[in-house]
TIVO-2410 file (N, C-alpha, C; in nm, 3 decimals):
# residues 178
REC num residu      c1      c2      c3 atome chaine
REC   1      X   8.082 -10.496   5.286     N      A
REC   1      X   8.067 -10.380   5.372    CA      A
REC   1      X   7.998 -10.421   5.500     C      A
REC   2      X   8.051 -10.381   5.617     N      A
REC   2      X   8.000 -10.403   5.746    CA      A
REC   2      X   7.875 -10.270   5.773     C      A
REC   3      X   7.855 -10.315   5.915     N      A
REC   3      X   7.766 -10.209   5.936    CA      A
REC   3      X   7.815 -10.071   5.942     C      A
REC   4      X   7.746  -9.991   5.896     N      A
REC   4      X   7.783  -9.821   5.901    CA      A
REC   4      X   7.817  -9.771   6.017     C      A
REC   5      X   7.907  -9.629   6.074     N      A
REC   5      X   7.923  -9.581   6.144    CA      A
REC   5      X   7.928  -9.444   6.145     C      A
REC   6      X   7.901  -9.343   6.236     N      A
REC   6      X   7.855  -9.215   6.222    CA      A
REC   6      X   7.989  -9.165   6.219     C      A
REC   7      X   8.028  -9.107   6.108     N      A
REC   7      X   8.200  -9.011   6.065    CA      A
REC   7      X   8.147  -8.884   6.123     C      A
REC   8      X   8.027  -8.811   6.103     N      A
REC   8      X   7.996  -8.704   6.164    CA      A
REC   8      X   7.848  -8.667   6.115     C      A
REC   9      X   7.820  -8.541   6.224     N      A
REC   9      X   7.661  -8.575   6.212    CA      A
REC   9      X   7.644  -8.477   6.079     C      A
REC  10      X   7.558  -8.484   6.022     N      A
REC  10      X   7.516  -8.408   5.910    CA      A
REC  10      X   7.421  -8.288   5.951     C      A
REC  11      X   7.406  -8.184   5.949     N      A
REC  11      X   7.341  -8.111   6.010    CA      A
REC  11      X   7.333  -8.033   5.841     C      A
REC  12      X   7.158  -8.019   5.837     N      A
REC  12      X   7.131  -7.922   5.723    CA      A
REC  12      X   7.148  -7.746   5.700     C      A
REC  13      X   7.146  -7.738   5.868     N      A
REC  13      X   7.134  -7.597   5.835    CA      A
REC  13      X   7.267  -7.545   5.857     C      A
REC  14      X   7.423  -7.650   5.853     N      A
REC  14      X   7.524  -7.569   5.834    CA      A
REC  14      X   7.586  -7.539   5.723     C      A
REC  15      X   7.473  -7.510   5.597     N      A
REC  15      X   7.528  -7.514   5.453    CA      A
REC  15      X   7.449  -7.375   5.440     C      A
REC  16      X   7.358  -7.316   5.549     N      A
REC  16      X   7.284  -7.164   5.550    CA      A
REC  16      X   7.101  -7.228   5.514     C      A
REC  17      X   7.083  -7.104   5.561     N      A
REC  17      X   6.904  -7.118   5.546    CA      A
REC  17      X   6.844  -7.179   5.424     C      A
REC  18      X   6.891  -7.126   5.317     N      A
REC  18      X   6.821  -7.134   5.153    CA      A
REC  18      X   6.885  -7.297   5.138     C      A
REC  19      X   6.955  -7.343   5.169     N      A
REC  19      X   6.998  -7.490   5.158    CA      A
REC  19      X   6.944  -7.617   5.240     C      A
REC  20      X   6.933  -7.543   5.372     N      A
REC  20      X   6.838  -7.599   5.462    CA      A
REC  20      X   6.711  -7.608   5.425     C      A
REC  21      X   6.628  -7.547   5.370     N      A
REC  21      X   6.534  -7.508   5.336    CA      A
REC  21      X   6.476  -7.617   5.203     C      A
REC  22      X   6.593  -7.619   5.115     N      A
REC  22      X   6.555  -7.707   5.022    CA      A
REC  22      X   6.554  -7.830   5.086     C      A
REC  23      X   6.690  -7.853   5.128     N      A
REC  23      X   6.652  -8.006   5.188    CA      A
REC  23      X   6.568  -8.059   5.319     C      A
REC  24      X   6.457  -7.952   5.344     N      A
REC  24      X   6.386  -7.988   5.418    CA      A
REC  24      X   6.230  -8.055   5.345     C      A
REC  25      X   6.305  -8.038   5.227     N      A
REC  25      X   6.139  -8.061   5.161    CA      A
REC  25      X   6.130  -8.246   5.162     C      A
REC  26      X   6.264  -8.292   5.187     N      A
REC  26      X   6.294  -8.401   5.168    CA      A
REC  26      X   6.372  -8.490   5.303     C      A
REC  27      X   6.392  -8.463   5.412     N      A
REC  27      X   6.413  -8.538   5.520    CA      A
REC  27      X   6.584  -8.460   5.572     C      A
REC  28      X   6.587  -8.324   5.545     N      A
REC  28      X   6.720  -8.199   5.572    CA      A
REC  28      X   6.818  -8.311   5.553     C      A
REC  29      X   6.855  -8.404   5.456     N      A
REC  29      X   6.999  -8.423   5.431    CA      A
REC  29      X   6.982  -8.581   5.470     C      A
REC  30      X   6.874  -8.626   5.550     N      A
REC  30      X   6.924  -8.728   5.595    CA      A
REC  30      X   6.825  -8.840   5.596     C      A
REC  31      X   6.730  -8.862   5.488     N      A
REC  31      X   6.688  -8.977   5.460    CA      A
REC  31      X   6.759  -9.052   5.356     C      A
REC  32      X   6.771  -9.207   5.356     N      A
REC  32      X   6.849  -9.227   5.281    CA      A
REC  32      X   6.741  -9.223   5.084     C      A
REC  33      X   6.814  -9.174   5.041     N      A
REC  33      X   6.815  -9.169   4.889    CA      A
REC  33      X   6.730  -9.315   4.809     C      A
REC  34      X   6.657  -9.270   4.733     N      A
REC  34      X   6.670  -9.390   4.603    CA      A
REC  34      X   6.742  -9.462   4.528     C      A
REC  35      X   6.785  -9.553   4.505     N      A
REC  35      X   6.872  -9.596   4.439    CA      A
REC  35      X   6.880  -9.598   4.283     C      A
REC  36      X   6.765  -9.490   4.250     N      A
REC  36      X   6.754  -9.480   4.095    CA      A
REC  36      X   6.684  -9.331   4.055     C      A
REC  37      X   6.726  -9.300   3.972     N      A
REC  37      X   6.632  -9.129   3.941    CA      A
REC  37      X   6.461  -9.209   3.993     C      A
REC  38      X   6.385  -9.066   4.029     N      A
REC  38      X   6.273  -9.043   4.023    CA      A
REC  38      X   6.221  -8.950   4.045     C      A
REC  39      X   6.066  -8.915   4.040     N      A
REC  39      X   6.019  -8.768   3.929    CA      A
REC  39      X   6.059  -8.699   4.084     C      A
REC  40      X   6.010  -8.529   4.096     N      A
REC  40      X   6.060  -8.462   4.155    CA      A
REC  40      X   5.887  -8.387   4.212     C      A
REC  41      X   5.933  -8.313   4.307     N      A
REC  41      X   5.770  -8.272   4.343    CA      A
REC  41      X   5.771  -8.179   4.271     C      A
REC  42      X   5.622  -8.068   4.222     N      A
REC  42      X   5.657  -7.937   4.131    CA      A
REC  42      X   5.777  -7.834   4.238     C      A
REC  43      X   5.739  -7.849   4.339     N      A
REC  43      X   5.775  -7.725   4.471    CA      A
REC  43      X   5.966  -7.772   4.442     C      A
REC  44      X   6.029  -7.874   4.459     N      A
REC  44      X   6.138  -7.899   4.454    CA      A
REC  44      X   6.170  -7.840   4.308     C      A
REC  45      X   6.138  -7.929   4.229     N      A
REC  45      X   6.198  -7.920   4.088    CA      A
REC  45      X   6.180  -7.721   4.082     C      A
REC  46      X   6.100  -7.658   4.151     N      A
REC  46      X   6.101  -7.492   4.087    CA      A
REC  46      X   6.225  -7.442   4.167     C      A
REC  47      X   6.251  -7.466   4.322     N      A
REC  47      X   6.352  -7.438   4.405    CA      A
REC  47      X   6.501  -7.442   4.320     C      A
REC  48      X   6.496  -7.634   4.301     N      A
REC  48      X   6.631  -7.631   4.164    CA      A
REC  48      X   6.685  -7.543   4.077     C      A
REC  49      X   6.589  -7.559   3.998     N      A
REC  49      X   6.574  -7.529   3.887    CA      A
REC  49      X   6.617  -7.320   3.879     C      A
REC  50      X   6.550  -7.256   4.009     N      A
REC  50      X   6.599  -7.162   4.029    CA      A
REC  50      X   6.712  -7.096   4.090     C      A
REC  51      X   6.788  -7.230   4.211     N      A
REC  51      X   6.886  -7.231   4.259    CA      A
REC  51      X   7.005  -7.189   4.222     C      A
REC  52      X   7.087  -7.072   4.246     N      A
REC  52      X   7.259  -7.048   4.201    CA      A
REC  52      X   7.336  -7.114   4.298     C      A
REC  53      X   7.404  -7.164   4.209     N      A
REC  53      X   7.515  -7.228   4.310    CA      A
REC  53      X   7.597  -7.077   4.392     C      A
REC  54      X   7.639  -6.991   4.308     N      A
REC  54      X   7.710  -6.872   4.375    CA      A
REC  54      X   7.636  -6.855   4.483     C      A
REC  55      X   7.506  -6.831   4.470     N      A
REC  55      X   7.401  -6.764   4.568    CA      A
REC  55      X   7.391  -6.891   4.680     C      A
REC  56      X   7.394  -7.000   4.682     N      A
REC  56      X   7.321  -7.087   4.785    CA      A
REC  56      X   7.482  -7.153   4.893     C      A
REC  57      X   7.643  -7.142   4.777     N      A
REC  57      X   7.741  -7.168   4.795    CA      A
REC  57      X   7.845  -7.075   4.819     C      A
REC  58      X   7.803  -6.961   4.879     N      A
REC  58      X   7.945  -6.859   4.860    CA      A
REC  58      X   8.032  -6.845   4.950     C      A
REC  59      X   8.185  -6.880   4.895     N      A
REC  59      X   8.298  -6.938   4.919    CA      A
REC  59      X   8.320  -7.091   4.961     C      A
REC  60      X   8.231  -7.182   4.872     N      A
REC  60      X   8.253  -7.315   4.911    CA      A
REC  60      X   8.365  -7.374   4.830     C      A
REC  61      X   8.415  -7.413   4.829     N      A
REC  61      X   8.523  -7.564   4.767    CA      A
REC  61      X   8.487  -7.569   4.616     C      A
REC  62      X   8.377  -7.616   4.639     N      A
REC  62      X   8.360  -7.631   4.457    CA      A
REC  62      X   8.150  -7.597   4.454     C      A
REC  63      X   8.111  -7.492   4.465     N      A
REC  63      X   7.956  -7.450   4.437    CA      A
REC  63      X   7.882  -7.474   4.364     C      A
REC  64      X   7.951  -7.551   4.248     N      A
REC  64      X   7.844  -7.584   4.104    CA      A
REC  64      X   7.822  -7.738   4.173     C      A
REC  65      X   7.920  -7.766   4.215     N      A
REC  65      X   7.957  -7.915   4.224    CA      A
REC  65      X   7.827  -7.983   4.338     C      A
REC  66      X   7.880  -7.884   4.462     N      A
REC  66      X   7.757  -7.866   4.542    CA      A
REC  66      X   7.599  -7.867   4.507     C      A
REC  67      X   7.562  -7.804   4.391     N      A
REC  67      X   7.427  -7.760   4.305    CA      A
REC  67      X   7.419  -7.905   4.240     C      A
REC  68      X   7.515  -7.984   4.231     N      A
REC  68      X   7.465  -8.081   4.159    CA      A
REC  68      X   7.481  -8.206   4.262     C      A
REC  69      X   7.527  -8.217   4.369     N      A
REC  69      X   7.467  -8.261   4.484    CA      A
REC  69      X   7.306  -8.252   4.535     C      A
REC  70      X   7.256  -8.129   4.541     N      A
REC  70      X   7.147  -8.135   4.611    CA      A
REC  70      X   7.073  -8.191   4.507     C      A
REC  71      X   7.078  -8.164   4.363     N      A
REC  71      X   7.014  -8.255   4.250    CA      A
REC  71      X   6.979  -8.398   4.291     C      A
REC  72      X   7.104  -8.452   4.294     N      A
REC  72      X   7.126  -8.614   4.360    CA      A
REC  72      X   7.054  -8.651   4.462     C      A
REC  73      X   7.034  -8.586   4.564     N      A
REC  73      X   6.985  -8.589   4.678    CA      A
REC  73      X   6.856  -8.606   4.593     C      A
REC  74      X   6.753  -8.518   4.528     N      A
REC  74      X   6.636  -8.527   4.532    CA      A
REC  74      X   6.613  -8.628   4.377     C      A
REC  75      X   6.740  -8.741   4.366     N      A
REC  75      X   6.707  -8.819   4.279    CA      A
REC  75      X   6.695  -8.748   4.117     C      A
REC  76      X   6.722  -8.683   4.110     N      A
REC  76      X   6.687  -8.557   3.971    CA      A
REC  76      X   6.801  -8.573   3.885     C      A
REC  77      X   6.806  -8.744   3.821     N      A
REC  77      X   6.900  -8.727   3.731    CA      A
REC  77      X   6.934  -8.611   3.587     C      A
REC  78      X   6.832  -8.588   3.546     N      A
REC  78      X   6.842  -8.473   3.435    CA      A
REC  78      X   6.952  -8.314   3.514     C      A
REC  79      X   6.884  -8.314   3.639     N      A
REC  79      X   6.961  -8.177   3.698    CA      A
REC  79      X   7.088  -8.172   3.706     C      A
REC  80      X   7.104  -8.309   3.814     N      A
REC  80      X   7.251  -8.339   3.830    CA      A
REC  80      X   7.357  -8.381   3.741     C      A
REC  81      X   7.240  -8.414   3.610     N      A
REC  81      X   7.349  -8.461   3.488    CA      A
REC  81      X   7.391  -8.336   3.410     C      A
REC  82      X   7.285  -8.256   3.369     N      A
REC  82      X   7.371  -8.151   3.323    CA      A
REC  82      X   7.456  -8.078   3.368     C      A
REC  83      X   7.442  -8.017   3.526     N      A
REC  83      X   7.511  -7.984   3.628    CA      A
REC  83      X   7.685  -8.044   3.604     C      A
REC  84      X   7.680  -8.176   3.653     N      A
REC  84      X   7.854  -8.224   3.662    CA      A
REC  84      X   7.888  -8.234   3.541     C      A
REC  85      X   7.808  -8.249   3.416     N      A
REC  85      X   7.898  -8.289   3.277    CA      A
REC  85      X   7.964  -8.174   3.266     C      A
REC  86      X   7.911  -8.052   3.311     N      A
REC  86      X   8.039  -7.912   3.254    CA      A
REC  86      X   8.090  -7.901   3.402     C      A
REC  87      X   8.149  -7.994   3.505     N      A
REC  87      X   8.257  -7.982   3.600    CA      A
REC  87      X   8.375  -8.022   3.573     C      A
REC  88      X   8.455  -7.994   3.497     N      A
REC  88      X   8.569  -8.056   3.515    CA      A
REC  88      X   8.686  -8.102   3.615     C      A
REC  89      X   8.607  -8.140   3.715     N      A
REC  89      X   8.736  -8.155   3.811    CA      A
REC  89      X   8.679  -8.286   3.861     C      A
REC  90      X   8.729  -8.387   3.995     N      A
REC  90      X   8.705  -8.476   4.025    CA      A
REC  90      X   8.577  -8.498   4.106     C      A
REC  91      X   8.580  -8.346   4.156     N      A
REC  91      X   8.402  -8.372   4.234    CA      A
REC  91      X   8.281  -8.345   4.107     C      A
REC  92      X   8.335  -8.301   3.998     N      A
REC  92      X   8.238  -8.295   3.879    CA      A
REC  92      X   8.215  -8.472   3.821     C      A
REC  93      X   8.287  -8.543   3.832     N      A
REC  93      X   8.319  -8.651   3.788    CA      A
REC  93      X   8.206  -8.759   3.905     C      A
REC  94      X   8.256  -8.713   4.017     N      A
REC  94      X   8.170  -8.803   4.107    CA      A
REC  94      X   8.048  -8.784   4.102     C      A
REC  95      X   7.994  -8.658   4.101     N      A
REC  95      X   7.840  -8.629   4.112    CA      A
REC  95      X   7.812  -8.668   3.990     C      A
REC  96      X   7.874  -8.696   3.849     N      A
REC  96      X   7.853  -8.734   3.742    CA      A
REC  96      X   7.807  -8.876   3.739     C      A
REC  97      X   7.900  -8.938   3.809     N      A
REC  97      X   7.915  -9.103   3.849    CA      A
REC  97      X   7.824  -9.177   3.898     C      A
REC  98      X   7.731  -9.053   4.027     N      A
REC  98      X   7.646  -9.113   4.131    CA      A
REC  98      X   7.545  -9.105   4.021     C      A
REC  99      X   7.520  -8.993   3.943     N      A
REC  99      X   7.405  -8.975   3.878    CA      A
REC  99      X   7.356  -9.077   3.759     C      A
REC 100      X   7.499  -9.145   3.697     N      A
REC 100      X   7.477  -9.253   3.613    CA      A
REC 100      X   7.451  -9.379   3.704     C      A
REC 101      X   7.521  -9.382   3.779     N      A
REC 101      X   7.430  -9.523   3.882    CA      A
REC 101      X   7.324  -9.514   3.926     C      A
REC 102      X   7.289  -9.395   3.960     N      A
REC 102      X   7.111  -9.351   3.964    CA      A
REC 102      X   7.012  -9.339   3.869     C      A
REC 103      X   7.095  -9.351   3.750     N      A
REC 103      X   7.027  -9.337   3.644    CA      A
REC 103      X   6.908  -9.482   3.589     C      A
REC 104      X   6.934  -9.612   3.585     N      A
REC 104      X   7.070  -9.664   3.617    CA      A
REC 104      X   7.151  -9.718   3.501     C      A
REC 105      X   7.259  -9.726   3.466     N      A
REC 105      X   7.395  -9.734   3.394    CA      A
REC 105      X   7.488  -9.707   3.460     C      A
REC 106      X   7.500  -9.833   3.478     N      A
REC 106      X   7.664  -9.968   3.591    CA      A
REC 106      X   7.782  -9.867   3.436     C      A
REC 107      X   7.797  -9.931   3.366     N      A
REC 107      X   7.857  -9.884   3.294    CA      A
REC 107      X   7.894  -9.744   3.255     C      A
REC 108      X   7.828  -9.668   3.223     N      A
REC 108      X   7.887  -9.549   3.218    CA      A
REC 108      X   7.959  -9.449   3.363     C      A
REC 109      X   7.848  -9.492   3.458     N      A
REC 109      X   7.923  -9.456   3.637    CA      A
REC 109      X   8.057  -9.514   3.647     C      A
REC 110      X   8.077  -9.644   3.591     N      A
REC 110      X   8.214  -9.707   3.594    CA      A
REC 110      X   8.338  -9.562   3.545     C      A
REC 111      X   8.258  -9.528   3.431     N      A
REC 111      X   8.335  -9.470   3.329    CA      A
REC 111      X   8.386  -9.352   3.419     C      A
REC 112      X   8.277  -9.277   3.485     N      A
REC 112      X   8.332  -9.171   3.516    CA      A
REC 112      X   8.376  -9.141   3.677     C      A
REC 113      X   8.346  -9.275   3.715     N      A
REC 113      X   8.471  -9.292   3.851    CA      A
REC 113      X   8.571  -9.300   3.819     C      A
REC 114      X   8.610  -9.332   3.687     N      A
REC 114      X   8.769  -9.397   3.672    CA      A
REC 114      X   8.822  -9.264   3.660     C      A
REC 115      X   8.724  -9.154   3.581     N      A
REC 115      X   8.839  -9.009   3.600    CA      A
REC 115      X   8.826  -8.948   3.741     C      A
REC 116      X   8.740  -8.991   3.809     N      A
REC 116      X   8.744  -8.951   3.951    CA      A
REC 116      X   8.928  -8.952   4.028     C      A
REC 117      X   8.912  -9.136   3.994     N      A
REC 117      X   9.021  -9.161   4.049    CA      A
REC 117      X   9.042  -9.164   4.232     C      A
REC 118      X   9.117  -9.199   4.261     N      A
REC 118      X   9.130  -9.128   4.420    CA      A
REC 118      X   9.044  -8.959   4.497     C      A
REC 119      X   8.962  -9.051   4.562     N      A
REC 119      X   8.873  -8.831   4.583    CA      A
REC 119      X   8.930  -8.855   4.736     C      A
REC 120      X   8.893  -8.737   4.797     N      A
REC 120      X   8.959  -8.715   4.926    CA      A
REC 120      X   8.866  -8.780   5.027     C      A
REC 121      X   8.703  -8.792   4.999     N      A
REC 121      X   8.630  -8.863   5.108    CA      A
REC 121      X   8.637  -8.988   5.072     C      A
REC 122      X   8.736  -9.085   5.004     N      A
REC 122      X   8.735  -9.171   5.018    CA      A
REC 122      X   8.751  -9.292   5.131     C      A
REC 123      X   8.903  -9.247   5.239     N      A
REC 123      X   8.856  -9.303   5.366    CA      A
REC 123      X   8.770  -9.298   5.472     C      A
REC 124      X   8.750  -9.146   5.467     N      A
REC 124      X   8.599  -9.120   5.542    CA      A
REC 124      X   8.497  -9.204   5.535     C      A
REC 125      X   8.460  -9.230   5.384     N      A
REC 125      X   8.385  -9.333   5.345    CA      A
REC 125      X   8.345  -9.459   5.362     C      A
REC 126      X   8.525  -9.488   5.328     N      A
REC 126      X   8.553  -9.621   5.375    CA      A
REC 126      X   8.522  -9.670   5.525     C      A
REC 127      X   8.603  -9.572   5.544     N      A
REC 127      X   8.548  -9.587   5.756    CA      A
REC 127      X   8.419  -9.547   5.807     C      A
REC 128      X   8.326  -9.461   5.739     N      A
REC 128      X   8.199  -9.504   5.801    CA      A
REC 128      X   8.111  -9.612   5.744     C      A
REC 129      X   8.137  -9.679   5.672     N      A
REC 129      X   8.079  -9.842   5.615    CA      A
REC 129      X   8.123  -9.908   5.700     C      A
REC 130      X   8.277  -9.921   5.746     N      A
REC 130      X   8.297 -10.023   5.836    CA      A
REC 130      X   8.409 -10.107   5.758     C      A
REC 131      X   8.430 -10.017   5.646     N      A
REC 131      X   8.517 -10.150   5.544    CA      A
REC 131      X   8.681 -10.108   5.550     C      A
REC 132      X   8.785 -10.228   5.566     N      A
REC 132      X   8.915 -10.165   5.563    CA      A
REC 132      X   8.960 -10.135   5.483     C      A
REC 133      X   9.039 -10.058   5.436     N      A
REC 133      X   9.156 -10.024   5.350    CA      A
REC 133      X   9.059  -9.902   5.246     C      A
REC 134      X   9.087  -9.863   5.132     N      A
REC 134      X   8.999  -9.809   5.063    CA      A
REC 134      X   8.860  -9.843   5.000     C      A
REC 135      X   8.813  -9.690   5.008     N      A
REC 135      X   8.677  -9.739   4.933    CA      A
REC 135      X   8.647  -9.779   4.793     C      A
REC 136      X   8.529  -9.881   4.742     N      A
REC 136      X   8.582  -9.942   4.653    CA      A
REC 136      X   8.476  -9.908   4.556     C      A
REC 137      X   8.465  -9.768   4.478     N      A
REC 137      X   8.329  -9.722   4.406    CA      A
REC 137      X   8.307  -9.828   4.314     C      A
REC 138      X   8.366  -9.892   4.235     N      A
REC 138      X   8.332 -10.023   4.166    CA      A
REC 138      X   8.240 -10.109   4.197     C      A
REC 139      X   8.293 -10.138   4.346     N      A
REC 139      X   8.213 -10.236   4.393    CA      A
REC 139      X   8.072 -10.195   4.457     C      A
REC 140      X   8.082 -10.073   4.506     N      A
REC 140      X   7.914 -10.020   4.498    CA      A
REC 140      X   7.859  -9.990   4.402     C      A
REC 141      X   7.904  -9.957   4.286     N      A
REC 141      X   7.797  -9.992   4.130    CA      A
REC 141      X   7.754 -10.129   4.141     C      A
REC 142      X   7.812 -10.198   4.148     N      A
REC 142      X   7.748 -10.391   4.135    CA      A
REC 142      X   7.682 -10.426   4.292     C      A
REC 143      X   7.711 -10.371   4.340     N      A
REC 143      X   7.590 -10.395   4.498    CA      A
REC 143      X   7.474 -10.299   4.469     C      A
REC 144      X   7.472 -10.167   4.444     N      A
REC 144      X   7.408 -10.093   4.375    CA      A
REC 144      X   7.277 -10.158   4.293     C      A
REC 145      X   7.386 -10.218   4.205     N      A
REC 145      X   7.269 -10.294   4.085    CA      A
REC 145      X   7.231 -10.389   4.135     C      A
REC 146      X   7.267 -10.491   4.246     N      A
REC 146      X   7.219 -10.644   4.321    CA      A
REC 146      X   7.076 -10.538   4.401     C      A
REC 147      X   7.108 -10.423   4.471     N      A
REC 147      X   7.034 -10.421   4.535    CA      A
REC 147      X   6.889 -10.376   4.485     C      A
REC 148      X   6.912 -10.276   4.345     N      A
REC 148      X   6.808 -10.255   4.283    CA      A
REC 148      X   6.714 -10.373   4.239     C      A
REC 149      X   6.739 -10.474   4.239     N      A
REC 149      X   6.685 -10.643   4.182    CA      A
REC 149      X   6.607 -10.711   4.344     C      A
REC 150      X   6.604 -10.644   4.429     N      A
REC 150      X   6.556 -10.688   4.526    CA      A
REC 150      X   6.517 -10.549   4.629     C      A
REC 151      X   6.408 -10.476   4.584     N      A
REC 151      X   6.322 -10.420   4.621    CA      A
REC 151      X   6.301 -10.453   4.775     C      A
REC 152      X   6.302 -10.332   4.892     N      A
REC 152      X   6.253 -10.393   5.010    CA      A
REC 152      X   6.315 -10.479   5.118     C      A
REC 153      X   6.465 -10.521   5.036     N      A
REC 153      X   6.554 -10.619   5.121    CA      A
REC 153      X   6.675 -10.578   5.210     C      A
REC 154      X   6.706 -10.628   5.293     N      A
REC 154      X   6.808 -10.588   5.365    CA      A
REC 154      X   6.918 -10.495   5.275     C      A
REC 155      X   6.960 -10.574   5.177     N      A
REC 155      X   7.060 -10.503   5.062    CA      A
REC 155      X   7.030 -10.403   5.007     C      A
REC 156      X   6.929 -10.398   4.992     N      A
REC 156      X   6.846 -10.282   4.928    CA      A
REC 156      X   6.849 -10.131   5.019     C      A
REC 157      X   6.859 -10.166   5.187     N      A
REC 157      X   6.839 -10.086   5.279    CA      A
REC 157      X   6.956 -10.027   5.294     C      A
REC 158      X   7.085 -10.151   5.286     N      A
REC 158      X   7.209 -10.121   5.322    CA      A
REC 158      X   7.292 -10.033   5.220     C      A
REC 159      X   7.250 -10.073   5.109     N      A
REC 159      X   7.313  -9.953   4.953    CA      A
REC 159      X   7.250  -9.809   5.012     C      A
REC 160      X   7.115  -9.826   5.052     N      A
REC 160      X   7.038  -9.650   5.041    CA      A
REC 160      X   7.135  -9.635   5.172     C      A
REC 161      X   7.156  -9.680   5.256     N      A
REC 161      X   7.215  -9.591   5.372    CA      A
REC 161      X   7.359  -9.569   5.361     C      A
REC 162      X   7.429  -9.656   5.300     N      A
REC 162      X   7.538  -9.644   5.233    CA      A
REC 162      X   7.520  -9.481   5.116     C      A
REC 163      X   7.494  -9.522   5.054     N      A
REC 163      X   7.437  -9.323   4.943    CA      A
REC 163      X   7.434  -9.265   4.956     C      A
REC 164      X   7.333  -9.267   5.131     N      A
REC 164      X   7.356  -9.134   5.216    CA      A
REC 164      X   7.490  -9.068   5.289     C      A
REC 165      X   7.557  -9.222   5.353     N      A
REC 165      X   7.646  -9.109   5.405    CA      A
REC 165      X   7.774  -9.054   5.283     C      A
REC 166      X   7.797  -9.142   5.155     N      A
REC 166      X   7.804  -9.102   5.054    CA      A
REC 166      X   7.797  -8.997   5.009     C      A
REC 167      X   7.673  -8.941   5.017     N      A
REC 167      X   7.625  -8.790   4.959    CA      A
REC 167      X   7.667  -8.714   5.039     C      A
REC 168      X   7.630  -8.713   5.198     N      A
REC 168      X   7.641  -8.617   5.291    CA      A
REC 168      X   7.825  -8.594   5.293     C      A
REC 169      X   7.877  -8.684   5.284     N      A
REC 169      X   8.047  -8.656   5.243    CA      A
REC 169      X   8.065  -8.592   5.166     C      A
REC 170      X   8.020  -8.650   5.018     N      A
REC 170      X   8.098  -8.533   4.898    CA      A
REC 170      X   8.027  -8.424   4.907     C      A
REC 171      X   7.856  -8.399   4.961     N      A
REC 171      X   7.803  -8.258   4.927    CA      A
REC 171      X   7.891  -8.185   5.036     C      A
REC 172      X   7.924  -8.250   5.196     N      A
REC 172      X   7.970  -8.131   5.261    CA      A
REC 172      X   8.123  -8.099   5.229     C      A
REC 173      X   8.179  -8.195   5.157     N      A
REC 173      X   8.361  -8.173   5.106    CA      A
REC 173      X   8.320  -8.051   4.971     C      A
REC 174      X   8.203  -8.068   4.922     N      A
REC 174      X   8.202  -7.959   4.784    CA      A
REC 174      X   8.156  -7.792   4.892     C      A
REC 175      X   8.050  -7.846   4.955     N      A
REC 175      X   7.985  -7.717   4.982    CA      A
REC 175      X   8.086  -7.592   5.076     C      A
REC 176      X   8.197  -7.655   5.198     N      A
REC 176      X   8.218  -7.606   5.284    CA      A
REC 176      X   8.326  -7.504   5.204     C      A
REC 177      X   8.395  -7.426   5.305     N      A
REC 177      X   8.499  -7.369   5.220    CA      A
REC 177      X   8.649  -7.435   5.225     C      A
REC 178      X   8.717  -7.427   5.117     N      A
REC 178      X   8.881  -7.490   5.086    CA      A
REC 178      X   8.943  -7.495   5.241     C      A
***
């Protein structure tokens, strides 16, 4: 993967106030992520935890799917895992996927990219990394895991900013409307 490029800007508060709001507790959408679950503040985890997808998502694409995005975002594998295991569709599968590589388990994320299959932000993806042809979720589980083994390192920097624009793709392909 080459250097990243801006596909579009991420702006928090075009998902509405109560969404903005959460992800302001945490850098509105756009610090890059951990590369592994970790604990949650009390103030976040109560926001979650009380969050409707209907209520925070209405008329988005897929709203549960979304709810288990902002999970991801704040690293909250337990949220986001229960969240996508009852999605059945392909953005249930991905937020499923990110959450087992965050977890971390290379292996089971494998598992549930493969029902992913082809998602629609995949060239988006691809083209804001910088990389040709399709994106290759495989191969960011195993950079993923190189980078977790080296704490602090360039690779390490380049996976979290990679995650982000990652996230900010599938949360705004789930959140917006069809």
């Amino acid at each position: 993967m080459n250097q990243t490029q801006v596909v579009f800007q991420f702006q928090s508060a075009d998902y509405g106030p109560e969404v903005a709001a959460i992800l302001a507790f945490e850098g509105n959408g756009l610090r890059p992520m951990p590369l592994e679950r970790a604990p949650l503040s009390a103030e976040v985890s109560e926001r979650l935890r009380t969050a409707s997808a209907g209520r925070l998502f209405p008329g988005a694409r897929a709203p549960e799917a979304a709810l288990a995005g902002l999970h991801i975002y704040f690293a909250d594998f337990d949220g986001a895992h229960t969240i996508a295991q009852n999605i059945e569709t392909a953005d249930g599968s991905y937020w499923h996927a990110i959450a087992h590589r965050m977890e971390p388990d290379a292996g089971n994320s494998a598992y549930w990219f493969r029902q992913v299959g082809t998602h629609p932000i995949f060239p988006a993806l691809a083209r804001a990394v910088g990389r040709e042809g399709n994106w290759a979720p495989f191969a960011f589980i195993d950079l993923c895991e190189a980078a977790r083994r080296q704490p602090g390192s360039e690779l390490e920097t380049r996976a979290r900013a990679t995650q982000l624009i990652e996230w900010q793709l599938l949360f705004d392909y789930c959140a917006r409307p069809a």
